[in-house]
Residue, then its C-alpha position, 0 to 999 in steps of 0.5 A: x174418813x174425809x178429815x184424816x184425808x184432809x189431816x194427812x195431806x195438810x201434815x204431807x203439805x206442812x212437812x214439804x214446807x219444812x223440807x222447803x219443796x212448796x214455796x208459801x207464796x203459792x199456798x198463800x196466793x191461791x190455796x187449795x181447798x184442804x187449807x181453807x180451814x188450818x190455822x195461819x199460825x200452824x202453816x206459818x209455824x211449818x217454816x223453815x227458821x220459823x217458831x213461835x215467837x217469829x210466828x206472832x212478830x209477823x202477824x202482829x207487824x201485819x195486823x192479822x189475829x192469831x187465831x185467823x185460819x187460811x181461808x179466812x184471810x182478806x186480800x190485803x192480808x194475803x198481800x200484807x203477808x207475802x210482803x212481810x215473808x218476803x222481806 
């Protein structure tokens, strides 16, 4: 029961990312708990203008594996990240 929780509100939080009402700086900064174990590329993917191949060009320009999920980033990661969305 708790994983469809978790499913629907990280799929709520993916759809607010589409429509652009979350900023990625905040989730990325301090994410919640339910993100601590998606995957980097499916948040990323949730983007507005973001698709696949734009998805691996970042990571890869950042030096960050495509199978890392949220919680699992380092703080230079995280910062290296921000830095390349930002830009």
């Amino acid at each position: 029961m708790q994983a469809n929780r978790v499913r629907s509100e990280r799929a709520a939080l993916k759809a607010a990312l589409k429509r652009g009402t979350v900023a990625i700086d905040e989730l990325l900064a301090e994410p919640p708990s339910l993100l601590a174990a998606a995957k980097l590329v499916d948040l990323l993917a949730a983007l507005p203008s973001y698709g696949p191949v734009k998805v691996a060009r970042l990571l890869e320009g950042c030096r960050i594996s495509p199978v890392k999920t949220v919680g699992g980033l380092t703080q230079r990661q995280r910062s290296q990240l921000l830095a390349a969305l930002r830009s």
